[in-house]
C-alpha positions in Angstrom: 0.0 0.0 0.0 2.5 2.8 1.1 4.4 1.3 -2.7 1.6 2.7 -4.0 0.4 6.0 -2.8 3.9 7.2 -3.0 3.8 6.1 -6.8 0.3 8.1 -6.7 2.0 11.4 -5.6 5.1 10.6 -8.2 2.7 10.8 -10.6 1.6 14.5 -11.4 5.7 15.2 -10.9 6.6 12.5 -13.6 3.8 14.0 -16.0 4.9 17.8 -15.7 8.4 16.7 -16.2 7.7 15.4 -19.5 4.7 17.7 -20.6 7.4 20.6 -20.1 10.8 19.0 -20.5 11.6 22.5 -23.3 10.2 24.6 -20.1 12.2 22.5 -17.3 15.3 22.8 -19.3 14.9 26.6 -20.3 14.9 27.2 -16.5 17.3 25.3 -15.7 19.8 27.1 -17.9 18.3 30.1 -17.1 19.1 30.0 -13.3 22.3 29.2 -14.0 22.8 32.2 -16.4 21.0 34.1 -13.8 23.6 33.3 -10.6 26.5 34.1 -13.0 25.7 37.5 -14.0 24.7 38.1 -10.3 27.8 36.8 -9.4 29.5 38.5 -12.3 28.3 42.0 -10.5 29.3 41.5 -7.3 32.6 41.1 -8.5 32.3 44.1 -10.8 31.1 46.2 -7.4 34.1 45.3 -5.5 36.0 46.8 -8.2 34.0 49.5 -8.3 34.4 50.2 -4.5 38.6 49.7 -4.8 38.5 52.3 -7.9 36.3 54.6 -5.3 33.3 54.6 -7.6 30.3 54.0 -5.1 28.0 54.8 -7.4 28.8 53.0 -9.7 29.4 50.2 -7.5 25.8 50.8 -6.0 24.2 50.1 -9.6 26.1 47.0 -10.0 25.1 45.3 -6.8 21.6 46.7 -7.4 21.8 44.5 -11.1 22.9 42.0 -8.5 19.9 41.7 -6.3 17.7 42.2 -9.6 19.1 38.9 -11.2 19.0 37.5 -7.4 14.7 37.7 -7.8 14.9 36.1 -10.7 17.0 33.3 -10.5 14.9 32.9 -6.8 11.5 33.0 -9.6 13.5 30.2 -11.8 14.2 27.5 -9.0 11.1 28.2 -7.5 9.2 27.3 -10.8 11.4 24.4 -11.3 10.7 23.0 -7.5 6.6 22.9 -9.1 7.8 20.3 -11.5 9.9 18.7 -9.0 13.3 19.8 -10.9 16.2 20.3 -9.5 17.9 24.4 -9.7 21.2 22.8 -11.3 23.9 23.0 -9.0 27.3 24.3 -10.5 31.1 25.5 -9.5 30.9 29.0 -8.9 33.1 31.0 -12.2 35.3 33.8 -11.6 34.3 35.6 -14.3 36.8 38.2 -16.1 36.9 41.6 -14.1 38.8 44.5 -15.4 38.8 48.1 -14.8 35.1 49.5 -14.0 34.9 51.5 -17.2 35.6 48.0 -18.8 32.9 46.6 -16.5 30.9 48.6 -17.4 31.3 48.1 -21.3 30.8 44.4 -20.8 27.8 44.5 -18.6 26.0 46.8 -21.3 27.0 44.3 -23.9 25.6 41.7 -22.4 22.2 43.0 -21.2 22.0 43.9 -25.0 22.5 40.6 -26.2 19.7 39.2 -24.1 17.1 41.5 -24.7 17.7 41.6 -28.5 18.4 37.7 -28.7 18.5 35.3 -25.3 15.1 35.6 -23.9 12.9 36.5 -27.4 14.6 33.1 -28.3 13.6 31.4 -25.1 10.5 32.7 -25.0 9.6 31.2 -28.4 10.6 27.8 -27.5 8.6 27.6 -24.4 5.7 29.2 -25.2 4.4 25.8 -27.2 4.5 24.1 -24.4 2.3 27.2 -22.6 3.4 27.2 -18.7 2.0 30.6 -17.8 4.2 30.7 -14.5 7.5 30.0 -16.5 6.2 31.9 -19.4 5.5 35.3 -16.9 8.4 34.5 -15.0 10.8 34.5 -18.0 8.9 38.2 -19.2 9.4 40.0 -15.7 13.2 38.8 -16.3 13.5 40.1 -20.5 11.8 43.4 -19.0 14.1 44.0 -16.2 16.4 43.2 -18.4 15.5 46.4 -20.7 15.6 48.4 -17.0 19.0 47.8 -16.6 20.1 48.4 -20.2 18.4 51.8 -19.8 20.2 52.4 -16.0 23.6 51.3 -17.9 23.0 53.1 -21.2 23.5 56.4 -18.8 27.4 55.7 -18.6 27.6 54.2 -21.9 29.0 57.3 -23.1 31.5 58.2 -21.1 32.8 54.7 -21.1 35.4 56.1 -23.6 37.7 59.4 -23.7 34.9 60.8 -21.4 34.7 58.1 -18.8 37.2 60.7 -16.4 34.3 63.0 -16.4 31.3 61.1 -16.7 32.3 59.7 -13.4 33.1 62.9 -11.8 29.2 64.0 -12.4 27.8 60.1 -11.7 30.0 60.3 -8.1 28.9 63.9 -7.2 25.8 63.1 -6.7 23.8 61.0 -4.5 22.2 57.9 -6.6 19.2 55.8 -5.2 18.0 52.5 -6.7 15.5 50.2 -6.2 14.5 46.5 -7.1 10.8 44.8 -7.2 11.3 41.9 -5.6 8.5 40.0 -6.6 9.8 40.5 -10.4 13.2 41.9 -10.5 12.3 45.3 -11.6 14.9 47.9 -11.3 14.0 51.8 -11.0 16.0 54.3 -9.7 12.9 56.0 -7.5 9.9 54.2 -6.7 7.1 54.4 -8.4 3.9 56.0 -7.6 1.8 53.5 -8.9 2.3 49.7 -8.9 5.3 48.0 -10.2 5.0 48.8 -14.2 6.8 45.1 -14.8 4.6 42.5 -12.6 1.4 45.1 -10.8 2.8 44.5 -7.5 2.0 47.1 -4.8 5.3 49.8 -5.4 5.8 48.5 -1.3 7.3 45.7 -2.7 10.1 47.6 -3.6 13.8 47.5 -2.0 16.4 49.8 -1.7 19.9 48.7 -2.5 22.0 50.3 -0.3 26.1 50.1 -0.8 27.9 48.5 2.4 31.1 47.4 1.8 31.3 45.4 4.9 28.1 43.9 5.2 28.4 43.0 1.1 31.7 42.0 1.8 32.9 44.3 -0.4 36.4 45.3 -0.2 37.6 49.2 0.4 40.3 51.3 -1.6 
């Protein structure tokens, strides 16, 4: 008897694993994609902080906690069809000078706005998971919140950077992430979250500590 009723409650797990084995896999490689950039900008703020940008360093932890909510949106999905959130080594990924940082970071969001998740998006939609399907848009439109935030220093990553950087770190900067979606704003709004509907309470501030992020000082 127990051989059985724990077969019984295998079985809706077993069938949603292969109704949506595109959709499992998608978010699988997704979450994983999703802990390296985060973990890409953490290491991108600790340069930031030894190069005595805070600002700067500020909007890379705050794309940090941002692709935090969605990775936490990915393994939660995946937990519904009783997948495993793969576990992998952790990468050092390549960290050069913050104006280099900076170039790479905007290079990146623009690939996966333009390419990564329209593609994804198209090859899970067939299969028609609304969670993963929603939870895969609030990421591709935070995504386009943080090329926006970047695309305000893409300029003066060149010749200019000396004085961009001047201006960015003479001023005060306050950002601030959904985290039901991932959403990214640099106030917050007045209304709900423009990305997901939430109630703008749902809204964090990221606020730059360099020893409680363990970040490192100049």
């Amino acid at each position: 008897m127990a051989l059985v009723s724990t077969f019984c409650a295998m079985g809706p797990a077993l069938n949603a694993q292969s109704e949506y084995t595109e959709t499992i896999s998608v978010l699988q490689t997704l979450y994983q994609d999703e802990i390296q950039a985060m973990q890409n900008y953490r290491a991108y703020a600790q340069k930031a902080v030894s190069e005595n940008y805070p600002n700067i360093a500020k909007l890379f932890l705050t794309l940090a906690a941002s692709e935090s909510v969605h990775a936490r949106n990915f393994k939660g999905c995946l937990s519904e069809f009783d997948a495993a959130a793969p576990d992998f080594p952790q990468r050092q990924g390549v960290v050069a000078s913050t104006r280099e940082n900076l170039k790479f970071a905007i290079a990146v969001e623009l690939e996966e706005i333009d390419r990564k998740y329209p593609q994804v998006l198209e090859q899970i939609k067939p299969e028609n998971h609304q969670k993963a399907i929603q939870f895969v848009t609030y990421a591709w439109e935070s995504e386009m919140q943080h090329r926006e935030l970047l695309k305000k220093m893409k300029s003066g990553t060149g010749v200019f950077f000396g004085l961009l950087t001047k201006r960015i770190e003479g001023n005060p900067y306050q950002y601030f992430v959904c985290q039901n979606c991932g959403s990214t704003l640099s106030k917050i709004p007045a209304t709900p979250c423009p990305i997901c509907g939430e109630p703008s309470a749902k809204y964090s501030e990221i606020k730059l500590d360099p020893d409680a992020a363990g970040l490192s000082r100049p």
